[in-house]
N, C-alpha and C positions, 0 to 999 in steps of 0.2 A: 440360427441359419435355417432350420426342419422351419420356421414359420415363416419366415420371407418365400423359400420355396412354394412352401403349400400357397400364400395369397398369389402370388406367380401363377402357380397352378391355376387358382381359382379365375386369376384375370384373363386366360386363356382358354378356360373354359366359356365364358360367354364368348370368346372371338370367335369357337369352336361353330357355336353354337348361332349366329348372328351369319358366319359364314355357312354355314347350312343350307340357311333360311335362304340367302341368297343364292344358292346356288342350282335353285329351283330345280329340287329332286337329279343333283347330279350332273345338269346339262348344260353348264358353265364351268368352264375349263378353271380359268381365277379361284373364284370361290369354295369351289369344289378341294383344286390345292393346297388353299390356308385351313380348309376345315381338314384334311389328312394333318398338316404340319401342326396346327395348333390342337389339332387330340392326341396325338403322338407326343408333345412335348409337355402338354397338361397329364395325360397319364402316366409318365415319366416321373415329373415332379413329384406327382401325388403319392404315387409309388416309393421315390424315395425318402419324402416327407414321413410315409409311415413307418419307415424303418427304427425311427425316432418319439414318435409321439404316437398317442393312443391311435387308434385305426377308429373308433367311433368318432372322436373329436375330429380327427383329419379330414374326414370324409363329411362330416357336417359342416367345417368351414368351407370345405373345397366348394359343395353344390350352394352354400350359402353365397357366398362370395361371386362364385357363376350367375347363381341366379337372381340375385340383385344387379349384374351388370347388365346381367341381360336385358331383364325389363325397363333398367334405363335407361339402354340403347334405344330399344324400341320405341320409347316413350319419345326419346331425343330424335329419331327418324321420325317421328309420327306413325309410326304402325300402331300405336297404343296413345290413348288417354293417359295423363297424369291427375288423375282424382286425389281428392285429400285420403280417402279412405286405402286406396294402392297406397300413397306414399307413407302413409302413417305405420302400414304393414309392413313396408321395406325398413321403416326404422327399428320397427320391433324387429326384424329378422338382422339386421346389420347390430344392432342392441345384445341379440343372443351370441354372434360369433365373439364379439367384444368377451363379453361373460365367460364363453367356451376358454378363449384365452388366458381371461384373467384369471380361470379356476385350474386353467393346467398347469 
């Protein structure tokens, strides 16, 4: 269950983090509110995710997992290029949370 939580966590982290970005330094009321809810409930998860599993492990899925979503948000809005060298990178990092898993 501590791993369902934490990819939870991590899925919320880019929402966190996508809503930020939208919420142009705070002066959008919407975006502004989904980035308080989805940080509040991504460091919740995380939080309780570590109660259970290693805190190094956790917290490398957690920003892994974030930050592969993120970038292919971006990508998928078009704020970012999808190059083969980015994507090849994302696979190597989605490749090590795999591993992180398979070794805990």
């Amino acid at each position: 269950m501590a791993w369902l939580i934490l990819i939870g966590s991590g899925i919320l982290e880019a929402v966190w983090a996508a809503a930020l970005s939208a919420s142009q330094g705070f002066r959008r009321r919407r975006p502004t509110a989904l980035f308080f809810a989805a940080l509040a409930l991504s460091m919740t998860g995380l939080a309780w995710a570590m109660t259970s599993l290693p805190t190094g492990t956790a917290y490398a899925v957690w920003v892994g997992v974030g930050a592969t979503l993120t970038v292919l948000w971006a990508v998928w809005t078009r704020q970012e290029r999808a190059t083969w060298s980015r994507m090849a990178l994302l696979a190597v990092l989605v490749g090590s949370i795999v591993g992180l898993k398979a070794v805990s």
